[in-house]
N, CA, C and O of each residue as an XYZ file, in Angstrom:
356
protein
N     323.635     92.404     43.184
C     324.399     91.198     43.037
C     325.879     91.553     42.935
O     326.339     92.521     42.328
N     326.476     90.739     43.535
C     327.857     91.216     43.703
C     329.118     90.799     42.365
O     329.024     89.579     42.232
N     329.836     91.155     41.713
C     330.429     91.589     40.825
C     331.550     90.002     40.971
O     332.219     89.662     41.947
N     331.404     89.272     39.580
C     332.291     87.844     39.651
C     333.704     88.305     39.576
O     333.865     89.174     38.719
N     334.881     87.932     40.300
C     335.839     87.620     40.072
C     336.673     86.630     39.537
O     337.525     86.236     40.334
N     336.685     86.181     38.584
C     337.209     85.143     38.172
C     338.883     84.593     37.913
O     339.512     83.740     37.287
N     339.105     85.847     38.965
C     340.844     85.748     38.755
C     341.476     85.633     40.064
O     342.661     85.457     40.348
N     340.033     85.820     41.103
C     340.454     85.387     42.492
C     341.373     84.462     43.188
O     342.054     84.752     44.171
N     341.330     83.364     42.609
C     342.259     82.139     42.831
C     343.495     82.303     42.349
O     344.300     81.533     42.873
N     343.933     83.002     41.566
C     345.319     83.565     40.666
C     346.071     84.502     41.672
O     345.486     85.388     42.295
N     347.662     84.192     41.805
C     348.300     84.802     42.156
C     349.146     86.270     41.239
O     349.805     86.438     40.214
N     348.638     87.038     42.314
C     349.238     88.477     41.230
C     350.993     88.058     40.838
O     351.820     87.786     41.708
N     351.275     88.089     39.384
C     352.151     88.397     39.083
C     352.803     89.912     38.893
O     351.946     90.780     38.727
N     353.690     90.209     38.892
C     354.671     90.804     38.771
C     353.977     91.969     37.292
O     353.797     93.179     37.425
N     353.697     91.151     35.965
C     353.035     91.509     34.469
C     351.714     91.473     34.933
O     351.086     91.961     33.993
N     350.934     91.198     35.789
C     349.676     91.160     36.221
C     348.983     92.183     36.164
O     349.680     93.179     36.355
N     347.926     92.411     35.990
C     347.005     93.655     36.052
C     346.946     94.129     37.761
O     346.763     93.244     38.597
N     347.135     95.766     38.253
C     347.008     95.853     39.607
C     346.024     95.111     40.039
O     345.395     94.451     39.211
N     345.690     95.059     41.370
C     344.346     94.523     41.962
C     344.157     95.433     43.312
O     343.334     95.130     44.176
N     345.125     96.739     43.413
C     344.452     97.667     44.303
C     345.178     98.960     43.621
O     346.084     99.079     42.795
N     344.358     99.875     44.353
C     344.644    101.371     43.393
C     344.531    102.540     44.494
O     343.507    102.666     45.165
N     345.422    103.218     44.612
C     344.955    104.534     45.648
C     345.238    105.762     44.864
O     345.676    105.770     43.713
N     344.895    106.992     45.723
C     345.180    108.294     45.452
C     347.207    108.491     45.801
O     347.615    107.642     46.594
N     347.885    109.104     45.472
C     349.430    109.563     46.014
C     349.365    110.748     45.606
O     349.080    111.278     44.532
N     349.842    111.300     47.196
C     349.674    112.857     46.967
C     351.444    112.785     47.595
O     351.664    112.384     48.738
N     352.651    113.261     46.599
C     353.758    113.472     47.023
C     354.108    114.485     48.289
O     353.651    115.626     48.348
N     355.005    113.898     49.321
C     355.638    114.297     50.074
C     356.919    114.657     50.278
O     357.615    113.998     49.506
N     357.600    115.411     50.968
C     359.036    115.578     51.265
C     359.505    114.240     51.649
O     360.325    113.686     50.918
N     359.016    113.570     52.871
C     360.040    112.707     53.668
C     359.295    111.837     53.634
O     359.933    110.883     53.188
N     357.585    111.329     53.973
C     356.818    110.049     54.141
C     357.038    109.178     52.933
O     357.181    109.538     51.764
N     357.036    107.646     53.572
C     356.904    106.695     52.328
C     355.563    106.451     51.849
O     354.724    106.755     52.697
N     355.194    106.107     51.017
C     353.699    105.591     50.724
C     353.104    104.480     51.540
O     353.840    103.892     52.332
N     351.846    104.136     51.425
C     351.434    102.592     52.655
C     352.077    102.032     52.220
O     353.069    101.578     52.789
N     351.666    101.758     50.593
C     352.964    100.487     50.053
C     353.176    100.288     49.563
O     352.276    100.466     48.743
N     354.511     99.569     48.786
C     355.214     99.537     47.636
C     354.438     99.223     46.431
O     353.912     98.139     46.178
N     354.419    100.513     45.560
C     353.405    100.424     44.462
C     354.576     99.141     42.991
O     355.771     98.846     42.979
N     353.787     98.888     42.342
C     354.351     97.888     41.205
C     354.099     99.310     40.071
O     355.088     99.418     39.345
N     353.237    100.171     39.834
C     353.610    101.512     38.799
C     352.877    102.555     39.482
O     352.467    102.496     40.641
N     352.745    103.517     38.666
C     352.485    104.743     38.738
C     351.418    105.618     37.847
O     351.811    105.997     36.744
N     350.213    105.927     38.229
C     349.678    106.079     36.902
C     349.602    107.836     37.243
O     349.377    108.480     38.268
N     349.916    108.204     35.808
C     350.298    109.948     36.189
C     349.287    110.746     35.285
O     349.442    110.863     34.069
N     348.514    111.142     35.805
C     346.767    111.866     35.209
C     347.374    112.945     34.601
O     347.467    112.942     33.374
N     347.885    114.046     35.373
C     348.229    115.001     34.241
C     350.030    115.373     34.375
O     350.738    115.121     35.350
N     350.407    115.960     33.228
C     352.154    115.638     32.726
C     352.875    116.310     33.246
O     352.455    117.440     32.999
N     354.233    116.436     34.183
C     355.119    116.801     34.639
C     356.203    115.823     35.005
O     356.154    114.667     34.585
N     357.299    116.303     35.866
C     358.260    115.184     36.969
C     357.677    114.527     37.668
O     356.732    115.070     38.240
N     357.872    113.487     37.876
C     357.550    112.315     38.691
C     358.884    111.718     39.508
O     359.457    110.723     39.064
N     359.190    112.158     40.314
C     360.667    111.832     41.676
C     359.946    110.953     42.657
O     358.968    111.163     43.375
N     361.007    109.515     42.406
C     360.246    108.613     42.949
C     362.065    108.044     43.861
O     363.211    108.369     43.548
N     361.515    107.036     45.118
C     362.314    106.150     45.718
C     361.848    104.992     45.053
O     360.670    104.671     44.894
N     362.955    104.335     44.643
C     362.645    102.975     44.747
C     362.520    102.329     45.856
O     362.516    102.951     46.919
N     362.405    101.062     45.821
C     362.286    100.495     47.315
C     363.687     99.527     47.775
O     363.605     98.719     48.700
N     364.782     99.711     47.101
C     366.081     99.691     47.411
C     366.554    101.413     47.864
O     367.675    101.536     48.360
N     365.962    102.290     47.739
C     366.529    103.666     48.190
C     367.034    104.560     47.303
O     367.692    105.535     47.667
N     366.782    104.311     46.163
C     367.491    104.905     44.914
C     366.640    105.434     44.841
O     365.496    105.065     45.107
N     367.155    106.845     44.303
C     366.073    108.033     43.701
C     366.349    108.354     42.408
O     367.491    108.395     41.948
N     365.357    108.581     41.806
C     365.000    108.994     40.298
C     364.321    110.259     39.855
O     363.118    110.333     40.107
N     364.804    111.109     39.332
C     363.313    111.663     38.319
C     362.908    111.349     36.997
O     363.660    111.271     36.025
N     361.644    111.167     37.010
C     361.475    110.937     35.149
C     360.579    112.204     34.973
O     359.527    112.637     35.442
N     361.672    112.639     33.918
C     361.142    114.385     33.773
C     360.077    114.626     32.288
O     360.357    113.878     31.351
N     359.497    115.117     32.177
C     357.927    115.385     31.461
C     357.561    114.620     30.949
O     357.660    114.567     29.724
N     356.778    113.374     31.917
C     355.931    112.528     32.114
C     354.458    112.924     31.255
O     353.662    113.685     31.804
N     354.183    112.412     30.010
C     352.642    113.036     29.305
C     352.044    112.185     30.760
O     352.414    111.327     31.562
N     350.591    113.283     30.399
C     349.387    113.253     31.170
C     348.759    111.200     30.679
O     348.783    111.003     29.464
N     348.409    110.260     31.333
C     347.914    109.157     30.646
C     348.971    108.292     30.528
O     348.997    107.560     29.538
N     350.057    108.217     31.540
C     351.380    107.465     31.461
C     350.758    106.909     32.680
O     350.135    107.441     33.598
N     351.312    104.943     32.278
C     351.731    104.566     33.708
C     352.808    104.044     33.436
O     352.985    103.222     32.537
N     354.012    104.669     34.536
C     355.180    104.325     34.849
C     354.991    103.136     35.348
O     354.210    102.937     36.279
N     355.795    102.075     34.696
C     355.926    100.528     35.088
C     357.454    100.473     36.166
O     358.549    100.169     35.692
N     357.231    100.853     37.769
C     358.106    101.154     38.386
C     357.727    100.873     39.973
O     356.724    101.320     40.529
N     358.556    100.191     40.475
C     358.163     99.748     41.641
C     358.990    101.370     42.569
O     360.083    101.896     42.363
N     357.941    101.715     43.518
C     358.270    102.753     44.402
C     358.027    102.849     45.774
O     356.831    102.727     46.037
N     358.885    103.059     46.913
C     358.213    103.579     47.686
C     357.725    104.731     48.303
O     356.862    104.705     49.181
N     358.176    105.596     47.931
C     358.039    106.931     47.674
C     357.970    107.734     46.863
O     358.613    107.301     45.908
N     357.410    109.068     46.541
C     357.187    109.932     45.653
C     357.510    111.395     46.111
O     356.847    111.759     47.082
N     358.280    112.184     45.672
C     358.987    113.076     46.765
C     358.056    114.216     45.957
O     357.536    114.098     44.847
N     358.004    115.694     47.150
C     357.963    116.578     46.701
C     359.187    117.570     47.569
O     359.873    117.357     48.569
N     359.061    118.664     46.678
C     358.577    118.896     45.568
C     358.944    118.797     44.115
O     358.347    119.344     43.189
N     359.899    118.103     44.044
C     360.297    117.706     42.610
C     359.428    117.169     41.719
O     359.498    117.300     40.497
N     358.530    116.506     42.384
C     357.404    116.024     41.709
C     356.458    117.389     40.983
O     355.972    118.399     41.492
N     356.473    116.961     39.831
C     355.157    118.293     39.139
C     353.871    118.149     38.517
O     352.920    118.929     38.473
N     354.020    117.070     38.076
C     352.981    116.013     37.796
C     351.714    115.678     38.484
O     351.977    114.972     39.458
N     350.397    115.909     38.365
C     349.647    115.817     39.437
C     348.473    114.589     38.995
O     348.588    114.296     37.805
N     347.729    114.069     39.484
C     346.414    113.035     39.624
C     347.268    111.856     39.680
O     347.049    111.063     38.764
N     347.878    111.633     40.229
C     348.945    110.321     40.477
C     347.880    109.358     41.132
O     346.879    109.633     41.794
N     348.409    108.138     40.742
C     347.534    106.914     41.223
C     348.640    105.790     41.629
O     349.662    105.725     40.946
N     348.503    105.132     42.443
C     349.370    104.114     42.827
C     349.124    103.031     42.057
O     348.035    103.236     41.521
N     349.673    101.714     41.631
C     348.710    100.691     41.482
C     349.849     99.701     42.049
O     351.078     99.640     41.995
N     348.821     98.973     42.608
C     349.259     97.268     43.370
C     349.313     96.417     42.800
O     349.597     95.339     43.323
């Protein structure tokens, strides 16, 4: 039996819980599919991100069990040190 959604009809806000989730494995130059709303960072290092105005950031020793509340489109390496990264939508 298939699993109720009851939030289906609701438009994702902004404070909203994601409603899609991928793997991000940082790159030099590629952007991600798509502009994530945070960042969830499995285990602790730098996290060097684009925003999606083009601004770059690092947020430097990120604990393991952080999600960065940060809209991105990219995640650069290798500045990035931080590894089990998760996107969320």
């Amino acid at each position: 039996m298939p699993a109720i959604d009851r939030f289906v009809t609701r438009a994702a806000g902004p404070d909203g819980p994601a409603v899609r989730c991928f793997a991000v494995t940082p790159h030099a130059s590629d952007e991600l599919v798509e502009v994530v709303r945070a960042l969830y960072v499995g285990a602790s290092g730098d996290v060097a991100i684009v925003d999606p105005e083009g601004g770059a950031v690092t947020f430097k020793a990120v604990p393991g069990g952080t999600i960065l509340p940060v809209r991105a489109r990219a995640v650069r390496a290798p500045a990035t040190t931080a590894t089990d990264l998760v996107g969320l939508v």
